[in-house]
N, C-alpha and C positions, 0 to 999 in steps of 0.2 A: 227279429230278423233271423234266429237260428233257429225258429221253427220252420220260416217261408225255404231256409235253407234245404231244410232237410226233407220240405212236399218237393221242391224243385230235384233233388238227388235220387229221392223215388220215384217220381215219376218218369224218370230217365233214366233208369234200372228197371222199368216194366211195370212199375206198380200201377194197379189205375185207380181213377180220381176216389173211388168208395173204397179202398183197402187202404189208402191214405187216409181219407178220414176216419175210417175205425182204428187204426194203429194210434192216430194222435190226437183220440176224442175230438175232432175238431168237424165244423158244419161240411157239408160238403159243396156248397158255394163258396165257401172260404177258399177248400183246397181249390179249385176247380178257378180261381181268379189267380190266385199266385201262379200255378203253374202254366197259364194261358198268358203271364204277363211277358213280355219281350222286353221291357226295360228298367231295370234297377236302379240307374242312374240319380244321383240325389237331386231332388228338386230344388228350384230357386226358394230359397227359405222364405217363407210367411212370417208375420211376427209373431216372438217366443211364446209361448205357451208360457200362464201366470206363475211366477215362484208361488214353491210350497213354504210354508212355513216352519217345515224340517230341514231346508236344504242348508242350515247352518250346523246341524247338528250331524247329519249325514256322515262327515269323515268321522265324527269319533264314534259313531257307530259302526264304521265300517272297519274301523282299528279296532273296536272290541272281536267283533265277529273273526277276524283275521287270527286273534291273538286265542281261540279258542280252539284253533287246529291244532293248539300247542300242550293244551289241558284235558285231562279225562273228559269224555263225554257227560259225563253228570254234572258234572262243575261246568259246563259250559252257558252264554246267557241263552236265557230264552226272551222274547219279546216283552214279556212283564217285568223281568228284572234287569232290561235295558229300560224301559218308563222310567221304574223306581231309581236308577243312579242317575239319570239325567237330572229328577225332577229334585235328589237329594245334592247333585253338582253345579248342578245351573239353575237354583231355587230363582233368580229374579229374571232371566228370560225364555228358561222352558216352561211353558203355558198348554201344550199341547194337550189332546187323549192320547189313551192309552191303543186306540183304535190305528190312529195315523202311521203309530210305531209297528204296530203287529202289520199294516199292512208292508210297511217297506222293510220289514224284516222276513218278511213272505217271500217279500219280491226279490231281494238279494240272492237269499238262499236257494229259490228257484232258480238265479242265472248260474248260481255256482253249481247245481248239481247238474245242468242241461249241458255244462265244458264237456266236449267230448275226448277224451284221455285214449289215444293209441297207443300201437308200438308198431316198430319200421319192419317190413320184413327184408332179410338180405337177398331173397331170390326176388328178383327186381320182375314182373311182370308188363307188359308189354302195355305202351300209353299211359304211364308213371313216368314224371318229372322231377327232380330236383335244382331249386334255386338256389343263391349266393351270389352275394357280391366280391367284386376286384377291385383293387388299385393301382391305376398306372400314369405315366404320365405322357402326356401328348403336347403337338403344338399346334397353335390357331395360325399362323403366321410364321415363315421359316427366318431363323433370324433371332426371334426372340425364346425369349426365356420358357422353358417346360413347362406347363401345366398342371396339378393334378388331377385326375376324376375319379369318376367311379367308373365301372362297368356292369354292368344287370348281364348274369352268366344262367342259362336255362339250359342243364344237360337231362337228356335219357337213358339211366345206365340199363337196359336192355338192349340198344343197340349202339351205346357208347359216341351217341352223335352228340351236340352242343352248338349254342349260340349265345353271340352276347348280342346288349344295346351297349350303347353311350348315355351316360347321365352326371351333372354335376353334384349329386350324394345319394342319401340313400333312404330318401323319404316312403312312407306308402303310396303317393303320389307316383313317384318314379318308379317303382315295382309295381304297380296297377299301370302305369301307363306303356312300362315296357312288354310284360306279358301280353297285353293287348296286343299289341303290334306284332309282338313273336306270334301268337296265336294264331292273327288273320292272315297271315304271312302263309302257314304251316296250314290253313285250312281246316283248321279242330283245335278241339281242346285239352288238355290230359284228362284223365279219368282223377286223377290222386298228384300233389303237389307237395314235396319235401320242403321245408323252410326251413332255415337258420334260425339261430335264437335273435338273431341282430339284422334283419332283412326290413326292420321298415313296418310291416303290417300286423303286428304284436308282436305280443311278447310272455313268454313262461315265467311264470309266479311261483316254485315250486311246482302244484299238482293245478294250478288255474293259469288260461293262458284269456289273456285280453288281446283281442283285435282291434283296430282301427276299422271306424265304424264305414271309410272309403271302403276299406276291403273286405269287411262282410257284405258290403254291396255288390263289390265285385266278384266276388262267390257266387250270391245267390245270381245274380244275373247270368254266369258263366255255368252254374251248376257243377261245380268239381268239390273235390273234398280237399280240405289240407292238414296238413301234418305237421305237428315242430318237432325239431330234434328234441333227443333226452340231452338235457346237459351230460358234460362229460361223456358224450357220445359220439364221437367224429366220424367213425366210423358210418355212422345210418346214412352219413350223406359223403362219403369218400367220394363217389364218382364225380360229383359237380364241384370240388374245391381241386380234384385232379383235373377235372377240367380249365378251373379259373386259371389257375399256372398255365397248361398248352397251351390256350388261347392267347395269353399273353405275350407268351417265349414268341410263337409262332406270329400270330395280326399286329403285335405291338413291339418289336424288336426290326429297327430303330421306329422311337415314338413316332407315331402316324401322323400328318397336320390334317387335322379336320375342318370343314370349311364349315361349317354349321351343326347342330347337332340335329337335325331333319335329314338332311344330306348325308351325314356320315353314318347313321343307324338305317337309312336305307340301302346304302353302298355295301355294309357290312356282313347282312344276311346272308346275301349269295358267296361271299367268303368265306364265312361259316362255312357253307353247304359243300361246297369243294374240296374242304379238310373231309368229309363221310368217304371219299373214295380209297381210303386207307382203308386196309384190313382191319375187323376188330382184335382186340390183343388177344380173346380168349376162343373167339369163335370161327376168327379165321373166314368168315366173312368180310365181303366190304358193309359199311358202317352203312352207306346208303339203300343196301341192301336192306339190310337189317332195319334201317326207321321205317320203310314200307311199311313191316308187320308194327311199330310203334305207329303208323298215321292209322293204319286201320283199325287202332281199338283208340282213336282219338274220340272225342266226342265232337256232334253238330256244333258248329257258331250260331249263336242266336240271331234271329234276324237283324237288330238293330244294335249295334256297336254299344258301347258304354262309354259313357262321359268321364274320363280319368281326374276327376279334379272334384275339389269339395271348396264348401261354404262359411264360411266363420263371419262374425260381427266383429265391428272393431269402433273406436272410438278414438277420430280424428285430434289433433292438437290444433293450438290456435294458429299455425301454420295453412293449417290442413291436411298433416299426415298422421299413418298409423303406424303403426308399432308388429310386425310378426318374429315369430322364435324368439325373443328377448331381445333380437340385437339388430333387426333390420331394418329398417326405415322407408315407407315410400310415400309418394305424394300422391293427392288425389286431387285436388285444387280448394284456391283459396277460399270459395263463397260456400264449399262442404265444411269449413273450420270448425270443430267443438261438436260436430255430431255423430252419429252411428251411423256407419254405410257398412253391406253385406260386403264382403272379398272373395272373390273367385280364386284359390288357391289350385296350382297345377305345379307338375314337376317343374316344367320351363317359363311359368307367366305368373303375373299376379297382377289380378284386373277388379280396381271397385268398380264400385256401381253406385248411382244415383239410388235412390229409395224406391224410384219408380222400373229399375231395374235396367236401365241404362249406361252403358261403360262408359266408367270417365276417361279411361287410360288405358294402357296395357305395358305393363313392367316385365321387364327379365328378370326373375327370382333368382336373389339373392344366399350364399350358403357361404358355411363357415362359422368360426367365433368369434372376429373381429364385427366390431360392429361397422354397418355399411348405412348411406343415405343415396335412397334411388330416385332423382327427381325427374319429371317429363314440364319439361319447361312448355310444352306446348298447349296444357292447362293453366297457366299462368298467366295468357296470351292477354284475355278479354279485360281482367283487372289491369295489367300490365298496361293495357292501353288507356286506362280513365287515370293512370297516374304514370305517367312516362318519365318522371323526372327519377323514379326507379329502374330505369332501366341500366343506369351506369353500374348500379350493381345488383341486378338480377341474374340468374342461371343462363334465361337465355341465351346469352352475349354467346357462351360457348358452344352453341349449338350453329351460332353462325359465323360466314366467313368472315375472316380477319377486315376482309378490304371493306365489306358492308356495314360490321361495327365500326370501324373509323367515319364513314361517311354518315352513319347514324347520329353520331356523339353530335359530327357539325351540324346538325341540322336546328333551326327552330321550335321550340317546344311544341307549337301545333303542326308545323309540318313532320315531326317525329311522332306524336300523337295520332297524323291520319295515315303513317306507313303501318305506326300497331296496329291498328282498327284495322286494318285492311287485311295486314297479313293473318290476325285473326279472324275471320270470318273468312277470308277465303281457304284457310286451313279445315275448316267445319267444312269446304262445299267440295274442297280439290284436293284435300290431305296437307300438311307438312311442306314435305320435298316441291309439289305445284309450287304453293303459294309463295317460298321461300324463292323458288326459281325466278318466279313471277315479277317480287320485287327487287329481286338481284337487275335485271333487266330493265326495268320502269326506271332504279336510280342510276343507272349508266346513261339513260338517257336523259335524265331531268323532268322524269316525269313522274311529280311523287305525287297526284293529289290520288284522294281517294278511288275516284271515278277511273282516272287515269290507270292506277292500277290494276281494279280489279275488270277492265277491261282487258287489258294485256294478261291477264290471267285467265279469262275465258275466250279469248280466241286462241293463245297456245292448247287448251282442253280440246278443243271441237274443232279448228281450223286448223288444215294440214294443207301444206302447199304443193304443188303441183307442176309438174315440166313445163314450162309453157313453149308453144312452138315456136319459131319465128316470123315476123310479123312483116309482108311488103309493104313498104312505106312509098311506093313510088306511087299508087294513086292518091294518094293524102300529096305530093308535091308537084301533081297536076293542078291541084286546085289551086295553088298559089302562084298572086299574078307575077307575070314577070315583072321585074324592078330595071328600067333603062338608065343608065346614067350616063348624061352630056362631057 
């Protein structure tokens, strides 16, 4: 990926497709495919690729190699005499060649010399960004209690403009998915991108900095270059930490209530943009003035967006949930129990999938260090119905009204049997909220069988009513005969 990076960065700097390939020894149908591609976006995962039979030994190879930045060059290993201490440490399970090992000791060392190691320059040039996050707190609801979040803050210190998103932490997720949005917003891209040591999408090792393999995709898709700070160096990135303060004092003083975080990170932008009609402090300029010359050295958006979210495997309980960050919990349903489904992880969702790559759910991601259980009872429906006498103490109940569980509980085992069924299945054809409508209405009336309901479920879908006019009745009481009485 930090090759496709760096054909995508030249190419986009003027180089063409045969100056790229003799710069990086590489075919020139190679180059000529990556920098023609429009989408980075991580695919739906195929099944893994077989383990090696080093990948038990890997970390302590990876702890010698590390611990040799620390020793003269002579004394440091070479791939022969990492064989020899494995094969004299773990005589009864390293079996390997000596081949295997030279090859991934190739391979390491190739990723660590390919790290590409800057330094900041302080005359900020124009379509240069710096990132960092904020903390503030807000409320969902006026009334209750504060919030914490985060905020995704993206300044320009050439013309001293800024903007945030809303997010609830600080994942690569949420930095990949809020740049995006800033980005398309803004109509370009920066050229070069400042980052914190602590933003989410790696991280500085000393002299090696490890990215999150989300935002090496979103790199090469975007085509920008980035940068970390030097430790102990606040300075390189002054403008965007003086910005996280303004924005705060100023958009969040008193805390804002947000109605959604779609809503308020679209609301927000042009707030932003309002604050640029101040002068800048040093140039005496307005701000908005001045991002002009910042959008015209922006670079093109590519034609097709990026997909903000990545892939993980996970292995289900006999529940049927999984486990993310160490402490979160969510369900996927019960008939997935005990096996491996893909997770669709995003800043705001967290969606399995069936194997055949169909969502079973869609979860609001969970943050923080308590640990949390996030169920959607509405996976639970179809078991739920082949065993109703669960139902007194399932999830569900809470998801419905108070008046409907009480009339539930009265019911007969098969007639509470054929309300599941019902509202399961017409959940799959009319969503949730329909079907729950659906039989709120069927049991006000006494009308629980199966048929019964998910009729009145599909004529609320398709049948809409209509004004009717009013109707003379006086030739309908022509027709009836007079009645004489004696």
């Amino acid at each position: 990926m930090k090759d496709i990076q760096r054909m995508v960065l030249m190419f986009a700097d003027g180089y063409s497709i045969t100056d790229i390939a003799a710069a990086m020894n590489a075919d020139w149908k190679t180059v000529k495919k990556y920098v023609d591609q429009e989408d980075f976006s991580e695919p739906f995962p195929q099944t893994p690729a077989r383990a090696s039979k080093l990948d038990p030994f890997k970390p302590v190879i990876q702890s010698w190699l590390a611990e040799d930045a620390r020793v003269r060059r002579k004394q440091r290993h070479t791939a022969e005499r990492i064989h020899q201490r494995l094969q004299e440490e773990y005589p009864d399970t390293y079996t390997l060649s000596y081949s295997a090992v030279q090859r991934y000791v190739k391979k390491v060392r190739a990723e660590r010399a390919s790290v590409q190691k800057g330094t900041l320059e302080l005359d900020w040039p124009p379509g240069t960004a710096q990132v960092d996050f904020g903390t503030a707190d807000v409320y969902w609801h006026r009334g209750d209690p504060p919030t914490t979040i985060k905020y995704l803050t993206v300044s320009f210190p050439f013309s001293n403009a800024g903007v945030l998103q809303y997010f609830p932490g600080e994942t690569a997720e949420c930095v990949v998915h809020g740049l995006q949005d800033i980005w398309q917003w803004m109509g370009g891209v920066p050229q070069r991108v400042i980052f914190d040591n602590a933003t989410g999408v790696g991280r500085r090792m000393g002299e090696v900095i490890r990215y999150a393999e989300l935002f090496e995709r979103f790199q090469a898709h975007y085509g920008f270059e980035a940068t970390f700070c030097n430790p102990e160096a606040g300075h390189e990135k002054g403008n965007v930490e003086a910005k996280v303060g303004y924005l705060r004092r100023t958009l969040m003083v008193p805390p804002p209530v947000l109605e959604d975080w779609a809503s308020a990170n679209q609301r927000v932008l042009p707030e932003c943009e309002r604050l640029w009609r101040r002068p800048h402090y040093k140039k005496g300029l307005p701000m908005a003035e001045l991002f002009e010359t910042d959008r015209e050295n922006l670079r093109a958006l590519p034609v097709r967006p990026f997909q903000p979210v990545r892939f993980t495997r996970v292995r289900t309980d006999g529940y049927g949930k999984f486990q993310l960050d160490g402490k979160h919990w969510y369900s996927s349903a019960p008939e997935w129990a005990r096996q491996e489904l893909v997770v669709q992880i995003g800043a705001f969702t967290v969606v399995p999938y069936t194997p055949d790559g169909t969502p079973i759910s869609t979860h609001v991601r969970q943050y923080g260090d308590l640990r949390t259980d996030t169920i959607d009872p509405r996976t639970t429906l179809h078991r739920l119905s082949r065993n109703p006498g669960a139902f007194r103490n399932s999830p569900l109940r809470q998801w419905l009204p108070d008046g409907l569980v009480r009339t539930l509980d009265d019911y007969a085992r098969e007639d509470l049997k054929g309300c599941l069924r019902a509202l399961a299945d017409l959940t799959e054809r009319f969503g949730f909220e329909h079907a729950l409508q659906a039989l709120q209405e069927a049991t006000r009336h006494h009308q629980i069988s199966y048929a019964d309901i998910t009729v009145r479920a599909t004529r609320m879908a398709y049948w809409e009513p209509s004004e009717v006019s009013p109707v003379d009745l006086n030739s309908y009481d022509s027709l009836i005969p007079e009645v004489t009485h004696d």
